[in-house]
Each structure stands twice: as C-alpha cells, then as structure tokens.
N, CA, C and O atoms as CSV, one atom per row, in Angstrom:
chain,resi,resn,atom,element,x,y,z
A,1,UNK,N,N,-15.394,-4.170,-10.222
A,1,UNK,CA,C,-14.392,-3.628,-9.323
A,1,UNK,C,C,-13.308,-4.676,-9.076
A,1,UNK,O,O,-13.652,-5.781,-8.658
A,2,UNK,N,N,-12.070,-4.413,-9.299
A,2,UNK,CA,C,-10.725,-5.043,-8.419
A,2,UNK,C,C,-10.959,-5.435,-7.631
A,2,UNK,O,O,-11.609,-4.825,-6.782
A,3,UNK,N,N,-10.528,-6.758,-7.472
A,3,UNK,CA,C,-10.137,-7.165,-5.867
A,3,UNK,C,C,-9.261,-7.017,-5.137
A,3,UNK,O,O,-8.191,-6.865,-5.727
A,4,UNK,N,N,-9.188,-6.980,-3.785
A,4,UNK,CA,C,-7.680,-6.505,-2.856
A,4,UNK,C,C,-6.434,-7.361,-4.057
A,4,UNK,O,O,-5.761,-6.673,-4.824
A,5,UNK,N,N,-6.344,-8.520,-4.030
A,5,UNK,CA,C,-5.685,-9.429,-4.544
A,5,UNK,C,C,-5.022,-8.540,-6.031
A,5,UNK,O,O,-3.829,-8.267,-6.165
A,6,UNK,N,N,-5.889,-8.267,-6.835
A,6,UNK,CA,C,-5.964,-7.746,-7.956
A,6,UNK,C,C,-5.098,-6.720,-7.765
A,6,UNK,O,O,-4.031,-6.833,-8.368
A,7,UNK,N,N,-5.316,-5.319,-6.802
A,7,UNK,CA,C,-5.060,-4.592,-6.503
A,7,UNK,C,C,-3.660,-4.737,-6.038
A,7,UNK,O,O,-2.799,-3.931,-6.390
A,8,UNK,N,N,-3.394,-5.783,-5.224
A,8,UNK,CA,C,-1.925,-5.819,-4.642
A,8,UNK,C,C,-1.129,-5.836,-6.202
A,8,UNK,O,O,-0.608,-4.845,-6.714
A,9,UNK,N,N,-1.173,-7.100,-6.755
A,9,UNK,CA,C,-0.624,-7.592,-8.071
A,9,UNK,C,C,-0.669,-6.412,-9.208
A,9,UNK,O,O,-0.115,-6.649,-10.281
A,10,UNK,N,N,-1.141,-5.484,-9.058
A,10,UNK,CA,C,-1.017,-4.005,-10.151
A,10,UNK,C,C,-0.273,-2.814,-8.947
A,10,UNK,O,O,-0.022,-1.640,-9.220
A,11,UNK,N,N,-0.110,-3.249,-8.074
A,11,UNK,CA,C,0.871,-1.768,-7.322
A,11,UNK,C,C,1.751,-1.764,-8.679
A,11,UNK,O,O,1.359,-0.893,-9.456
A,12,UNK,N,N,3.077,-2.684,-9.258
A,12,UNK,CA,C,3.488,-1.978,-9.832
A,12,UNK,C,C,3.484,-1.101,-10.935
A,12,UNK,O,O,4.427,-0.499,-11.448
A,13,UNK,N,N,1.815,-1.122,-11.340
A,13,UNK,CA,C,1.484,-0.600,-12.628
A,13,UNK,C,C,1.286,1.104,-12.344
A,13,UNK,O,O,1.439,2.109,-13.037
A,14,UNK,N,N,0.813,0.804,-10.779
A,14,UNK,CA,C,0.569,2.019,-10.005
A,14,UNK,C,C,1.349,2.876,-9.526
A,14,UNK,O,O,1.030,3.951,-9.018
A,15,UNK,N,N,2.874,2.246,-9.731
A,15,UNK,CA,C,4.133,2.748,-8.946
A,15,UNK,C,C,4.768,4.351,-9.561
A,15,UNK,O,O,5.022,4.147,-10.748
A,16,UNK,N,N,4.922,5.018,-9.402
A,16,UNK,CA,C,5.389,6.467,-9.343
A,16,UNK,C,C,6.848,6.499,-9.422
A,16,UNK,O,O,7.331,7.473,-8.844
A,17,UNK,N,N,7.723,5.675,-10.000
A,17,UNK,CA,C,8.902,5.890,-10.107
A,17,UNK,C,C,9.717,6.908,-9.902
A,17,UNK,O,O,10.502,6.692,-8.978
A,18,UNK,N,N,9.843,8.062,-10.477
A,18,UNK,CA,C,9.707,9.051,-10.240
A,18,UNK,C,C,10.130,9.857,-8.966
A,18,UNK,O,O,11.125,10.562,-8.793
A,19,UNK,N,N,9.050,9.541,-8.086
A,19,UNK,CA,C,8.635,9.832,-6.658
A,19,UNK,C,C,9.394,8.752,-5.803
A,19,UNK,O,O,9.537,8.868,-4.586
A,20,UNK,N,N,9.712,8.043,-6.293
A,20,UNK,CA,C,10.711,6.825,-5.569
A,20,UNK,C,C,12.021,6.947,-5.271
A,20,UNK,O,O,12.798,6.373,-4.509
A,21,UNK,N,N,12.103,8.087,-6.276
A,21,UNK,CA,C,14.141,8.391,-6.230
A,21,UNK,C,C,14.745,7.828,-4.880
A,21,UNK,O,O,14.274,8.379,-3.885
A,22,UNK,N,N,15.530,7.012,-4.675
A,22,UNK,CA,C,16.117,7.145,-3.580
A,22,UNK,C,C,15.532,6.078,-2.353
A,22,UNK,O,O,16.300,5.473,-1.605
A,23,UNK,N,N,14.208,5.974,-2.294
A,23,UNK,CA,C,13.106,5.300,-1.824
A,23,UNK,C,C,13.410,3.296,-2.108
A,23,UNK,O,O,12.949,2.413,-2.832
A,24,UNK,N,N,14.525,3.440,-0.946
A,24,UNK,CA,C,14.494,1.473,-1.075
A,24,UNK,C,C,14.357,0.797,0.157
A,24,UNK,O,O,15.137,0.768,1.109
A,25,UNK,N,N,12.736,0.003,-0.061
A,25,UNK,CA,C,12.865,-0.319,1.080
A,25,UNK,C,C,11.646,-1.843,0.429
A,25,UNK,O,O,11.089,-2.086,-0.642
A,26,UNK,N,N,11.715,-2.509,1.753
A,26,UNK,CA,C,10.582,-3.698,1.582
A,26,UNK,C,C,9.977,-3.715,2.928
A,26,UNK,O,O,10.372,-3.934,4.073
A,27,UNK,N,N,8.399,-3.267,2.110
A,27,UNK,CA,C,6.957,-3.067,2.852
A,27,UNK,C,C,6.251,-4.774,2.908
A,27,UNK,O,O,6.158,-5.667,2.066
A,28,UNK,N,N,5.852,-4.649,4.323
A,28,UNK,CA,C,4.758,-6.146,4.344
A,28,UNK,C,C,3.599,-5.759,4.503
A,28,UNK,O,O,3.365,-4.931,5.383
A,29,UNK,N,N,2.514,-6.296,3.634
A,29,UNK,CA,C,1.366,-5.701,3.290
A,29,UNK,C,C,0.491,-6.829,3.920
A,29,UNK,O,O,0.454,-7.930,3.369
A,30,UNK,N,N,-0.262,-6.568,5.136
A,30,UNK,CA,C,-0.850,-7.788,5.656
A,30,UNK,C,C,-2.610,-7.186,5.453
A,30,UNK,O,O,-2.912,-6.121,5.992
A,31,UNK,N,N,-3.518,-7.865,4.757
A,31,UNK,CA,C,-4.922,-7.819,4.769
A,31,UNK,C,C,-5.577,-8.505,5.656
A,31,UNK,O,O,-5.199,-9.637,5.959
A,32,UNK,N,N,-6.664,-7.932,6.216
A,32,UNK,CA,C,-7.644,-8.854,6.786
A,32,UNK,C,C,-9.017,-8.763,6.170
A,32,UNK,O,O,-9.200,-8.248,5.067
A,33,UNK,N,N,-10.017,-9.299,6.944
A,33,UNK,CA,C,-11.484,-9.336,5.994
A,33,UNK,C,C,-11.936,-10.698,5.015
A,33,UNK,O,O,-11.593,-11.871,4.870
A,34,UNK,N,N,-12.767,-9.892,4.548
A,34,UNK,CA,C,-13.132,-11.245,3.194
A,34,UNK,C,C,-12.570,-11.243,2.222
A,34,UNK,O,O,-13.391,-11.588,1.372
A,35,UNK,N,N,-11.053,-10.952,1.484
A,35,UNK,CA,C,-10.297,-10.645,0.558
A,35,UNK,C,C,-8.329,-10.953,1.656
A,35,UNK,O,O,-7.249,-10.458,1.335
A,36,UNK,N,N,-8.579,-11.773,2.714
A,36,UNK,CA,C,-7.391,-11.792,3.914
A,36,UNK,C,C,-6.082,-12.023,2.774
A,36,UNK,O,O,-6.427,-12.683,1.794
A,37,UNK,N,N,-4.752,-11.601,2.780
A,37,UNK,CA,C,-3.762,-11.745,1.894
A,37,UNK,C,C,-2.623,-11.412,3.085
A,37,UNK,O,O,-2.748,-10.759,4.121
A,38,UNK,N,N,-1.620,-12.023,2.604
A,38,UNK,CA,C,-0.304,-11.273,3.091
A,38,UNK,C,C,1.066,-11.435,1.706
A,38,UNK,O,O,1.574,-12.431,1.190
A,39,UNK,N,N,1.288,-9.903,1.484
A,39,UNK,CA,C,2.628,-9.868,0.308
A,39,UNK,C,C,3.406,-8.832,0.682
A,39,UNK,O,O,3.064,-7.849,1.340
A,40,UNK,N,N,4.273,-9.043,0.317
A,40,UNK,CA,C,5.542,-7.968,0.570
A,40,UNK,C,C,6.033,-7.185,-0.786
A,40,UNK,O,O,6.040,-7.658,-1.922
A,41,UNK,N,N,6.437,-5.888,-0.389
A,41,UNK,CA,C,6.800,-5.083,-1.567
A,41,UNK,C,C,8.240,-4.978,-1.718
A,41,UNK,O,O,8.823,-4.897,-0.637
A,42,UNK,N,N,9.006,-4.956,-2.784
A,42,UNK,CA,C,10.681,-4.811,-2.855
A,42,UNK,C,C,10.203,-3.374,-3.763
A,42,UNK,O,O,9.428,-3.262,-4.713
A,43,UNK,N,N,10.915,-2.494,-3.122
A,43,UNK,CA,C,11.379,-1.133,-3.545
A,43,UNK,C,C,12.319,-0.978,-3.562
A,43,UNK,O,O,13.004,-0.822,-2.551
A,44,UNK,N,N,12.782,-0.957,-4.855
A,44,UNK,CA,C,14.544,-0.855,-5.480
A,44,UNK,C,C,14.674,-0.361,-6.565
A,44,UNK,O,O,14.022,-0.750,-7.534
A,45,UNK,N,N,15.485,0.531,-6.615
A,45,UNK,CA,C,16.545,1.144,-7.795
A,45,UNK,C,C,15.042,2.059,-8.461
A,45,UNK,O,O,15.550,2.622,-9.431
A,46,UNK,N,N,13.978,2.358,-8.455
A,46,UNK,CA,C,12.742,2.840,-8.668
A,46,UNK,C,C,11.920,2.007,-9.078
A,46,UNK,O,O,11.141,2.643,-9.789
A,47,UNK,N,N,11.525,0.592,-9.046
A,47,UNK,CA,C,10.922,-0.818,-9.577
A,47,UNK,C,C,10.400,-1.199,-8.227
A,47,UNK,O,O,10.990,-1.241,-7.147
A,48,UNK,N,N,9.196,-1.458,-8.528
A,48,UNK,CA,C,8.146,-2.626,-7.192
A,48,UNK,C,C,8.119,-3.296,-7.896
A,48,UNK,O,O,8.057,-3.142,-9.116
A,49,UNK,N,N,8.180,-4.692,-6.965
A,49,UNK,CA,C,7.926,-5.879,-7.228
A,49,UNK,C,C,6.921,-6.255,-6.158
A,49,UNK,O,O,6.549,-5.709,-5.119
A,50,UNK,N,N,6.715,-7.011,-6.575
A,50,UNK,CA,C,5.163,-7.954,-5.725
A,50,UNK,C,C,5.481,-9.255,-5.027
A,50,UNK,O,O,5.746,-10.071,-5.910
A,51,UNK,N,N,5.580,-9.861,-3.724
A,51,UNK,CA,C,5.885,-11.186,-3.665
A,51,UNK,C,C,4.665,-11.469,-2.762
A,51,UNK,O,O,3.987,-10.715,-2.066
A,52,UNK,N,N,4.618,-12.481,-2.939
A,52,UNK,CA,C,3.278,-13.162,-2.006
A,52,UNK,C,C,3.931,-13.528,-0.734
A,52,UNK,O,O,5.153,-13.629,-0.626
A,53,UNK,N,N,3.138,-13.713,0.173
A,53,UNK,CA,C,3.142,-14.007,1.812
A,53,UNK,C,C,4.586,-13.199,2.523
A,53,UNK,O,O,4.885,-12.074,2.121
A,54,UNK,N,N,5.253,-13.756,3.386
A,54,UNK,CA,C,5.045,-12.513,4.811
A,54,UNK,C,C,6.863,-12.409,5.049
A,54,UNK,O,O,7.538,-13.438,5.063
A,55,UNK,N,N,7.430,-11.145,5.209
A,55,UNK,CA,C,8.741,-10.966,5.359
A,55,UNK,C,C,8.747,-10.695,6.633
A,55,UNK,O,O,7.964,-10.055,7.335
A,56,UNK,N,N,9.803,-11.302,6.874
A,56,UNK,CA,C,10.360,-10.777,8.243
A,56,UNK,C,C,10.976,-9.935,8.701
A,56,UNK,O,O,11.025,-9.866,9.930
A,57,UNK,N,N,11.614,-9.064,7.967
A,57,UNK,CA,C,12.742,-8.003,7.750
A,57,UNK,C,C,12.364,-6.672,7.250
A,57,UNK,O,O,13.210,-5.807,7.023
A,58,UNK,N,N,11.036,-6.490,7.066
A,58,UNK,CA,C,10.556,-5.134,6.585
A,58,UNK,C,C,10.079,-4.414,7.661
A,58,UNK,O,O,9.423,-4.692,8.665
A,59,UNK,N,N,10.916,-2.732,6.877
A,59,UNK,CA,C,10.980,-1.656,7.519
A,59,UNK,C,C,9.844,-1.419,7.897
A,59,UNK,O,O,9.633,-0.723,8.890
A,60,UNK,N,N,8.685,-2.075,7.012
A,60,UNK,CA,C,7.289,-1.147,7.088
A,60,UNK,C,C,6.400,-2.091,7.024
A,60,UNK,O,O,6.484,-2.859,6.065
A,61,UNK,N,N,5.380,-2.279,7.959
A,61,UNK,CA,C,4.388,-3.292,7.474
A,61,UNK,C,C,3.169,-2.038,7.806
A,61,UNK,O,O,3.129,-1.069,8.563
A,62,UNK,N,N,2.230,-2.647,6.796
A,62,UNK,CA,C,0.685,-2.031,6.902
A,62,UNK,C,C,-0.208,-3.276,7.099
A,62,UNK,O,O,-0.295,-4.298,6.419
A,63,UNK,N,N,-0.933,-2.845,8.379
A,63,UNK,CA,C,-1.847,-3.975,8.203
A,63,UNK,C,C,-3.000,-3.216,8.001
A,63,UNK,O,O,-2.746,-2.052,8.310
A,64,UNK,N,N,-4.371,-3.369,7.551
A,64,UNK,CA,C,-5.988,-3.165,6.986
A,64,UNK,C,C,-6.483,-3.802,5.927
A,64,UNK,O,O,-6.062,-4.131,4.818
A,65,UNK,N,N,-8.135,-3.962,6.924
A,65,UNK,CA,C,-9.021,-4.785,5.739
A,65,UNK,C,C,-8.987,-4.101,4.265
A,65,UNK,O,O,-8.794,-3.088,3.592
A,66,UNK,N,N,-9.416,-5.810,4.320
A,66,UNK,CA,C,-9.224,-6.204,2.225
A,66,UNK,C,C,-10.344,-4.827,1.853
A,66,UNK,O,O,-9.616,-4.100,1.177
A,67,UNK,N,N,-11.589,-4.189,1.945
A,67,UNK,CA,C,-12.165,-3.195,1.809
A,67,UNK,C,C,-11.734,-2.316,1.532
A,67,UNK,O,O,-11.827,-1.789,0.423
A,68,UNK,N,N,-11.027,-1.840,2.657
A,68,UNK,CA,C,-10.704,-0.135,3.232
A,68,UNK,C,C,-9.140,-0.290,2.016
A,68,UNK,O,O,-9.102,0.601,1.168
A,69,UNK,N,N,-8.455,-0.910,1.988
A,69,UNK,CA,C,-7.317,-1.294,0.907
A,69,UNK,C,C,-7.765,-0.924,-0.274
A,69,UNK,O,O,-7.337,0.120,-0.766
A,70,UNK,N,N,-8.674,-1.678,-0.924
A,70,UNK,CA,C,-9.370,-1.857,-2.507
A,70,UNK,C,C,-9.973,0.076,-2.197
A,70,UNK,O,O,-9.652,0.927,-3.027
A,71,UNK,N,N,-10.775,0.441,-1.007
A,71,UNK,CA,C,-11.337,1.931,-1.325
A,71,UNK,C,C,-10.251,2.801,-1.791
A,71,UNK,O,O,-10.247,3.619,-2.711
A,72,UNK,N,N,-8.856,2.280,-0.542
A,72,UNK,CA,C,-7.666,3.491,-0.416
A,72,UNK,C,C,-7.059,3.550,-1.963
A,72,UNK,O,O,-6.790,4.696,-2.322
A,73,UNK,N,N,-6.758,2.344,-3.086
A,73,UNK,CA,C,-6.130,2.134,-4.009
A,73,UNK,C,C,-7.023,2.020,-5.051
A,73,UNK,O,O,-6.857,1.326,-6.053
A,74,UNK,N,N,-8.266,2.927,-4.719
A,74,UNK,CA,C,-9.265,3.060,-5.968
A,74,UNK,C,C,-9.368,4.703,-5.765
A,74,UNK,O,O,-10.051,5.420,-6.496
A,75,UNK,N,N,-8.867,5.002,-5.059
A,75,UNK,CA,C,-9.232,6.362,-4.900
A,75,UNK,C,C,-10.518,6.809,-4.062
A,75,UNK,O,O,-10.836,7.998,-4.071
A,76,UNK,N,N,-11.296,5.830,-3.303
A,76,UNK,CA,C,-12.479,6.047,-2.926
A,76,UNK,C,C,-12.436,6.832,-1.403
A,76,UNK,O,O,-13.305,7.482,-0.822
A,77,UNK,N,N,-10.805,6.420,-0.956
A,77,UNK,CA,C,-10.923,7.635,0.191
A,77,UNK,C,C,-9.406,7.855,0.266
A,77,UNK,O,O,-8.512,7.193,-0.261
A,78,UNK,N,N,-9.317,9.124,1.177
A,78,UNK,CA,C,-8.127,9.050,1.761
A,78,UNK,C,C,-7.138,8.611,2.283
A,78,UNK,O,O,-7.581,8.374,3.407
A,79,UNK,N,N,-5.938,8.274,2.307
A,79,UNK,CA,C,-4.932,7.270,3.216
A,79,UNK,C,C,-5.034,8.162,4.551
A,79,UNK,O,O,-4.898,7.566,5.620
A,80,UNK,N,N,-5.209,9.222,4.562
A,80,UNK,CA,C,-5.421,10.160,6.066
A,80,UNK,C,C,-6.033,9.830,6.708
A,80,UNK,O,O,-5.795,9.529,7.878
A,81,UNK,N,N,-7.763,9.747,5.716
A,81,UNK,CA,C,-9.090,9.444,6.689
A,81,UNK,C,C,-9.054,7.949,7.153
A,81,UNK,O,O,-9.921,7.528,7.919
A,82,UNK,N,N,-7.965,7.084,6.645
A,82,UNK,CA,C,-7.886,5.825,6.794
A,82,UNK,C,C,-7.013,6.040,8.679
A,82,UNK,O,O,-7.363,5.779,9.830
A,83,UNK,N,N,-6.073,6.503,8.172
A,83,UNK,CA,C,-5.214,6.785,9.414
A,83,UNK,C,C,-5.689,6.985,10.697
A,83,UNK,O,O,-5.709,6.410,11.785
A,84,UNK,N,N,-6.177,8.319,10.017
A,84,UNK,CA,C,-7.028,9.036,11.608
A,84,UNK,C,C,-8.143,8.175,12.111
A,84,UNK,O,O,-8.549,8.184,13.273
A,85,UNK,N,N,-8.822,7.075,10.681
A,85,UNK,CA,C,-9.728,6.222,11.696
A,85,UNK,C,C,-9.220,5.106,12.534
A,85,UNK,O,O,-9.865,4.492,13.383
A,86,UNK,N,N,-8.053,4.932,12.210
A,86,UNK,CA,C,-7.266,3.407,12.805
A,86,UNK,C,C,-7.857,2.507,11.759
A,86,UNK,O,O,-7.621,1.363,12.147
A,87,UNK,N,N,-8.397,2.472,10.821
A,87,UNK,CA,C,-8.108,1.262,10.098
A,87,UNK,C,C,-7.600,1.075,9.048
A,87,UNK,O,O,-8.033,0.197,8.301
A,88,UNK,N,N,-6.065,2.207,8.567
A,88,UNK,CA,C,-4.977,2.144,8.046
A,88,UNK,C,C,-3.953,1.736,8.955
A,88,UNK,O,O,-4.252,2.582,9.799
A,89,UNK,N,N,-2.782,1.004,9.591
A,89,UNK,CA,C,-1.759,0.846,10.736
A,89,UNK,C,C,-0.544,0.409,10.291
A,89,UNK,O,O,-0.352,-0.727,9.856
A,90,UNK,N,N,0.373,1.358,10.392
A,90,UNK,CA,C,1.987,1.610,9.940
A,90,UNK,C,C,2.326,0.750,11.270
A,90,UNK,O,O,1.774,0.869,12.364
A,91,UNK,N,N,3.535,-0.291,10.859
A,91,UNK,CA,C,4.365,0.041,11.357
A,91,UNK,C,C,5.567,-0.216,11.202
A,91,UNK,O,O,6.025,-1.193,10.609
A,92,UNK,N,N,6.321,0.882,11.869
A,92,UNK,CA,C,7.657,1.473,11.561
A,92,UNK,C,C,7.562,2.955,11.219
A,92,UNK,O,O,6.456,3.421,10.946
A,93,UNK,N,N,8.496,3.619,11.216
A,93,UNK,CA,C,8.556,4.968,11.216
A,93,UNK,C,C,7.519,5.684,10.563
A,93,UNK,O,O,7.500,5.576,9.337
A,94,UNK,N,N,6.810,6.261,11.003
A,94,UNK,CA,C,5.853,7.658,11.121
A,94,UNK,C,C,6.338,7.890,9.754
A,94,UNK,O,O,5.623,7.551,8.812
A,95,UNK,N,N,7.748,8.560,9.507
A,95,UNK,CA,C,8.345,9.003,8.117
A,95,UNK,C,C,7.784,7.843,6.993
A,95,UNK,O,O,7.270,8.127,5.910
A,96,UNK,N,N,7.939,6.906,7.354
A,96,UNK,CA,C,7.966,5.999,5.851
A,96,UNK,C,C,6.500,5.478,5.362
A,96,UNK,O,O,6.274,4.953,4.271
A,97,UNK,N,N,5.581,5.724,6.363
A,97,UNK,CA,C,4.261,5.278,5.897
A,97,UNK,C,C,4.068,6.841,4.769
A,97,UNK,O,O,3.849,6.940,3.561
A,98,UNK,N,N,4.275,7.878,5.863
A,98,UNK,CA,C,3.844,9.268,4.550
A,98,UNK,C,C,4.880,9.009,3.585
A,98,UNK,O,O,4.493,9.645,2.605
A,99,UNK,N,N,6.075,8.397,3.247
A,99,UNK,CA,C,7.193,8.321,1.972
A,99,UNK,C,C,5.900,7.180,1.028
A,99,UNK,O,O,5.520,7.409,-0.120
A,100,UNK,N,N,5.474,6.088,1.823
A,100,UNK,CA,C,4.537,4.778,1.218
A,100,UNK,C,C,3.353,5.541,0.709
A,100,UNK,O,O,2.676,5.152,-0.242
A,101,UNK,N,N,3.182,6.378,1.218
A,101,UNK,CA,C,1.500,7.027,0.722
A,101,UNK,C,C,1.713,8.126,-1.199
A,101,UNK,O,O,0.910,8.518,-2.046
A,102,UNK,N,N,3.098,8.184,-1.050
A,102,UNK,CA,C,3.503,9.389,-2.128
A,102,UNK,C,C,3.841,8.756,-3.616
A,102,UNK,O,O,3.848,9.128,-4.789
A,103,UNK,N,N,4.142,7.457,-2.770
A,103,UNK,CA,C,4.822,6.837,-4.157
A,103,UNK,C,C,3.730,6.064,-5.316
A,103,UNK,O,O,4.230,5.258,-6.100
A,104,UNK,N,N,2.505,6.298,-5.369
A,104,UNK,CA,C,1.474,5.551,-5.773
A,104,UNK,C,C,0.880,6.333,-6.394
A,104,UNK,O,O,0.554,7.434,-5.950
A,105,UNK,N,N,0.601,5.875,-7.655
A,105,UNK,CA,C,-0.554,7.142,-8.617
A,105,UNK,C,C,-2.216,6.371,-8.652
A,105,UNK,O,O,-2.741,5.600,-9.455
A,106,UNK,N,N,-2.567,6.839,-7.712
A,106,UNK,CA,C,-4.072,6.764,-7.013
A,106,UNK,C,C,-5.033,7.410,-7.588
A,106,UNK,O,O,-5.416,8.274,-6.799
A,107,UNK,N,N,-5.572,7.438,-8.469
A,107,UNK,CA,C,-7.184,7.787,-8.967
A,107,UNK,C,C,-7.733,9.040,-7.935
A,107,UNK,O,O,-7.440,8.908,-6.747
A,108,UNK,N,N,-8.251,9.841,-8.202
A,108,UNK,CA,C,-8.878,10.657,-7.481
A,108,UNK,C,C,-10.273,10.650,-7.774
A,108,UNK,O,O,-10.815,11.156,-8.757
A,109,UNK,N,N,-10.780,10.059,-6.879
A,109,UNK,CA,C,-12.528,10.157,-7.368
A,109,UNK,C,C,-13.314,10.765,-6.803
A,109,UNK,O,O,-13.698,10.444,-5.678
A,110,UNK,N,N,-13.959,12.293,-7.761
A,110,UNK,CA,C,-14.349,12.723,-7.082
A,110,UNK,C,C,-15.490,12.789,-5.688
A,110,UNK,O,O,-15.920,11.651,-5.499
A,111,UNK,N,N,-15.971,13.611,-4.872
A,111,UNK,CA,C,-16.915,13.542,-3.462
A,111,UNK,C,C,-17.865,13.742,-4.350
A,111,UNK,O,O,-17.707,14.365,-5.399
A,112,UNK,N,N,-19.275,13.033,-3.836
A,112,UNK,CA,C,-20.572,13.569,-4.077
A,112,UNK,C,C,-20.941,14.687,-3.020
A,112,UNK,O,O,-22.029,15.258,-3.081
C-alpha cells in the first residue's frame, strides 16, 4: 500500500483535468498521524503541481490524518463519510472543498 507521502506526490497522476476547467486555485494539504506532512497544491491552467510544506495564501486548506487521507485517495471510503465524521476539515468555502472532491480520479473499491 501507498503511503500518505506517496499519495500526496501522485495527486497529479490522479488529477482530472478535464473536471478542472476553470478550477485555479492553491489548496494546503496539512496531515497528521504517523505519516504527519504538510504540501500545497497549485491548480492552474488544468495542471497540479505538488510543493512540499505550508502556504499561507490558500483558498483551501484540508487538514486529516495520514490514514483516513491514504483510505480517502485509495478509494477505501468516502470524502462524505470522511466529512460527516469530522475527520475530513475544509477550510474555506463549503463550495471549494465539493469543487476539491470532483477533481480527482479515485479508485472505487468495492463494499464487502
């Protein structure tokens, strides 16, 4: 299995271009847990980029453990069920975490 780390460093392999039309913004991606990270995302022109440690100027930060991250970007659960438990946390506009959740081609694995 990927590690959070791993996982951050392939968003752009994961990126949905596509679904980005229009979509420019820079996300701060803060982890906690046994996998702790902080990187920021540049969303531009339909291209993510990856930078390591912590912006000051982003529209959007997500903070959640290195776990619940590696489950959400393996497909192992929902970004909803993450939400509704509180240990997914936007912040900045309500709008841009659901725009952050669309732009990602996420594995669907199925429920037992």
């Amino acid at each position: 299995m990927a590690t959070a780390k791993e996982l951050v460093e392939g968003m752009p392999v994961m990126f949905n271009s596509a679904r980005a039309k229009g979509y420019n913004r820079n996300i701060q991606l803060n982890l906690t847990g046994t996998e702790a990270g902080t990187w920021w995302l540049e969303i531009k022109d339909q291209k993510c980029t990856v930078h390591p440690g912590k912006l000051d100027n982003a529209k959007l930060m997500l903070e959640m453990d290195s776990t619940d991250f590696s489950n959400y970007f393996t497909g192992k659960v929902h970004p909803m069920d993450l939400v509704r438990s509180k240990k997914m946390k936007f912040t900045g506009p309500m709008t841009e975490g659901i725009a952050f959740n669309a732009i990602w081609n996420i594995p669907v694995v199925p429920q037992a």
